[in-house]
C-alpha positions as CSV (number, residue, x, y, z in Angstrom):
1,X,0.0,0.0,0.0
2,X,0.8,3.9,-1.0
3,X,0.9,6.7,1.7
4,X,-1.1,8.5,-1.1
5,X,-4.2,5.9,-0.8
6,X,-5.4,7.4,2.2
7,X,-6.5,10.6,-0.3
8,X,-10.1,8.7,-0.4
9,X,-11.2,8.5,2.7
10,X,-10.4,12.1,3.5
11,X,-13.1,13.8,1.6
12,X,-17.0,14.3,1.8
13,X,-18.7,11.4,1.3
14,X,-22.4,11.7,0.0
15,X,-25.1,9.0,0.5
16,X,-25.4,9.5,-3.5
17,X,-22.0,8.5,-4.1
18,X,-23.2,4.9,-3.2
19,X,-26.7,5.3,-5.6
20,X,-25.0,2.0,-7.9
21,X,-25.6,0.0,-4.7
22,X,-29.0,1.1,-4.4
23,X,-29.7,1.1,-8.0
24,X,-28.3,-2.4,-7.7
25,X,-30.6,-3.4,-4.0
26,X,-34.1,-1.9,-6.6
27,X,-33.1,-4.2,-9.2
28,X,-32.6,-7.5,-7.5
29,X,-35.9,-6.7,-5.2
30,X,-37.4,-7.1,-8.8
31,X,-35.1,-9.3,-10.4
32,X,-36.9,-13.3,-10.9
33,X,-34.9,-16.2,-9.7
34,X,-34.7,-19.8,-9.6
35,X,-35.3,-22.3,-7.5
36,X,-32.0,-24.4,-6.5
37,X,-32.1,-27.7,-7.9
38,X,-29.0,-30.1,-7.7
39,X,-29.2,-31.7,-11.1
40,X,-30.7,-27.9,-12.8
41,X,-26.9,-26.4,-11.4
42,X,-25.1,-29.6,-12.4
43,X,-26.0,-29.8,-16.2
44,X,-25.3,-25.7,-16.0
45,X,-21.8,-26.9,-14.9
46,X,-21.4,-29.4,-17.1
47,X,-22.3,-27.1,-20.3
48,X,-19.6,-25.5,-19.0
49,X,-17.2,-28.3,-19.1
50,X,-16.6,-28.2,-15.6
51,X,-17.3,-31.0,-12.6
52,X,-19.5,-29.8,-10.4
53,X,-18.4,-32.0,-7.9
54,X,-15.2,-30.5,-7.8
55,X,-14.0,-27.0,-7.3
56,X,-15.2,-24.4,-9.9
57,X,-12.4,-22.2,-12.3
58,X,-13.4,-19.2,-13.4
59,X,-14.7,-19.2,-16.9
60,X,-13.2,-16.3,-18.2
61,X,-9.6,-16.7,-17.1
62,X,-9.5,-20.4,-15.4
63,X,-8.0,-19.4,-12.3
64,X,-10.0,-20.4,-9.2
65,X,-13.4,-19.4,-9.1
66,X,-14.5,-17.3,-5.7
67,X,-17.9,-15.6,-6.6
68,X,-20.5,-15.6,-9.5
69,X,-21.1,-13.6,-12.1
70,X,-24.2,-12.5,-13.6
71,X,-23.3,-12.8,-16.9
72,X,-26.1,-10.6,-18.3
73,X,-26.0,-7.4,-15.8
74,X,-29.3,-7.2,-13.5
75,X,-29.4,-3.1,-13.7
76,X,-29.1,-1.6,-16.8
77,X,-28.8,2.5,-16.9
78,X,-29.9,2.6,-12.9
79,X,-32.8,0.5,-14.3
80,X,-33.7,-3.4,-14.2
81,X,-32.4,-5.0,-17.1
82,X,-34.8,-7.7,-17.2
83,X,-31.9,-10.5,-16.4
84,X,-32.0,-11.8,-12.9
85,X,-30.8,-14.5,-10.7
86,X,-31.4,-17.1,-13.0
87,X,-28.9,-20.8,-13.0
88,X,-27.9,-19.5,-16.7
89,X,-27.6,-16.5,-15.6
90,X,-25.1,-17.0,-13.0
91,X,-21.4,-18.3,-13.8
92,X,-18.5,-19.4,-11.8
93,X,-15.8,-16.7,-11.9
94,X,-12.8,-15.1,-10.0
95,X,-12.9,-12.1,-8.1
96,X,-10.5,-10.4,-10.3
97,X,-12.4,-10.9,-13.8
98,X,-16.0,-10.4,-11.8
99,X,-14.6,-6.8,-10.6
100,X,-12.7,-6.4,-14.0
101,X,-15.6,-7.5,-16.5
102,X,-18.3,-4.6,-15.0
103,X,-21.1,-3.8,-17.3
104,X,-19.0,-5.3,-20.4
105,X,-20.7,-7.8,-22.5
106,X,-19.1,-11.4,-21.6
107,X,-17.9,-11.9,-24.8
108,X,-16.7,-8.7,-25.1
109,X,-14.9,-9.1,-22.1
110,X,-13.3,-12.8,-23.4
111,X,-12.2,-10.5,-26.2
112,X,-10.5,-7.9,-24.2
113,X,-8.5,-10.5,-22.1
114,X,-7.8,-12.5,-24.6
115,X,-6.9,-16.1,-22.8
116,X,-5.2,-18.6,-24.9
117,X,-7.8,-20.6,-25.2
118,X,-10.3,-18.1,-26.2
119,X,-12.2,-19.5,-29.0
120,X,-13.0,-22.7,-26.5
121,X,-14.4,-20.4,-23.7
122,X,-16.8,-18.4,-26.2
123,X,-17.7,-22.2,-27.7
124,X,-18.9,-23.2,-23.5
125,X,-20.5,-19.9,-23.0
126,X,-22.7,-20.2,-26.2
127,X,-23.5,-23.5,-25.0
128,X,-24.1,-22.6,-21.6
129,X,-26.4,-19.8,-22.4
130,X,-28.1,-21.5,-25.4
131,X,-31.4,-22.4,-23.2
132,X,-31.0,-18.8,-21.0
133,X,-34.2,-16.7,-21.7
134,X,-34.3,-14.4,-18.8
135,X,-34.6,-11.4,-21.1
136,X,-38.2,-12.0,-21.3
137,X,-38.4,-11.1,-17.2
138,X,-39.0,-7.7,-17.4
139,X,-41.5,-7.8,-20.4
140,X,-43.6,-10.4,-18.0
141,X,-43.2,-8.5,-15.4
142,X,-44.5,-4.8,-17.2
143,X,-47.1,-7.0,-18.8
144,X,-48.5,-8.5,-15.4
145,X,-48.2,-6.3,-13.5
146,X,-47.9,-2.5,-14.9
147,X,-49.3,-0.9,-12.0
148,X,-47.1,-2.1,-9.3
149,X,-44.0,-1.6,-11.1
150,X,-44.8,2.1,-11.8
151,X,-45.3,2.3,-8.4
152,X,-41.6,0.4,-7.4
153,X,-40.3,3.2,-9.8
154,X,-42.1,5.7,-7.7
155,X,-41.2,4.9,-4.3
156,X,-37.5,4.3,-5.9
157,X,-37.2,7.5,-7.5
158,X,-38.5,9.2,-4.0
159,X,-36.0,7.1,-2.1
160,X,-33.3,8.9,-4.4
161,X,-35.0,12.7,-4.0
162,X,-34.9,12.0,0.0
163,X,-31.3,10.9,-0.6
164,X,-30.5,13.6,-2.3
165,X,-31.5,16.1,0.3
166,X,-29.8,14.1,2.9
167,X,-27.0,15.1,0.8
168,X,-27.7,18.6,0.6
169,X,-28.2,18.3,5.0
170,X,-25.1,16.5,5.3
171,X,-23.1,19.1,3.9
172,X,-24.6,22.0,5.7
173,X,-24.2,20.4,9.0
174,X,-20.2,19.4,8.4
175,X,-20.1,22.8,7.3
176,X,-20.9,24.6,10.2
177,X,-19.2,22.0,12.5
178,X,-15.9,23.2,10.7
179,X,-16.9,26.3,11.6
């Protein structure tokens, strides 16, 4: 570690400095998931050409996997993308690749990192993601229920005004405490 990375924590933070994370916590409130099944994860794996009896490698890179990532982002633009917790949604990666890949496309991401062995991962992903039709999740979801979801993008978009003026507070008060 640098003497120079203490430079972030000494400055003003603001409650909408962190509106990703709450974008994020809207989203997956919304966001459709499945049920865990054994043998639903295991053929998942498989596609993959891993054993999911064994430990997982990350399928952009091959180095251990530690988390999952969504493959298709759940928010979108601070909105619900219409991809959720889905088993084809949801791939065995490491932490460096997750943090590194963001909002970028997988493949796009595959193409930026370039492994060796590139043409083979895009080959298991297509596979993978050959039955994955989460996209329709948010069309379902505007078309059962229309009402509700403009109200969720009421209360949501209040949540962020109120934020917002905590903001606003926030600084007034730390100003006239350095006064």
């Amino acid at each position: 570690m640098k003497i120079s990375s203490i430079k972030k924590y000494l400055k003003p933070n603001t409650i909408q400095g962190r509106k990703s994370t709450f974008s994020n916590a809207f989203a997956s409130a919304l966001a459709p998931y499945d049920a865990y099944s054994d043998a639903t994860v295991a053929e998942a794996i498989n596609d993959l050409d891993q054993d999911p009896n064994k430990d997982l490698y990350c399928v952009y890179c091959g180095e251990e996997a530690a988390t999952w990532d969504h493959v298709f982002n759940r928010v979108v633009d601070g909105e619900f993308s219409g991809y959720g917790h889905r088993i084809r949604n949801l791939v065995p990666c490491c932490r460096a690749c997750n943090e590194r890949k963001g909002k970028k496309h997988w493949k796009t991401f595959l193409e930026l990192i370039n492994p060796e062995d590139k043409d083979l991962r895009i080959n298991r992903m297509e596979r993978f993601l050959h039955n994955h039709s989460a996209s329709d999740d948010l069309e379902i979801i505007q078309r059962k229920a229309p009402e509700e979801l403009r109200q969720f993008r009421q209360v949501r978009s209040e949540i962020f005004q109120l934020m917002a003026e905590a903001d606003r507070l926030a600084a007034v008060i730390r100003e006239k405490a350095a006064t």
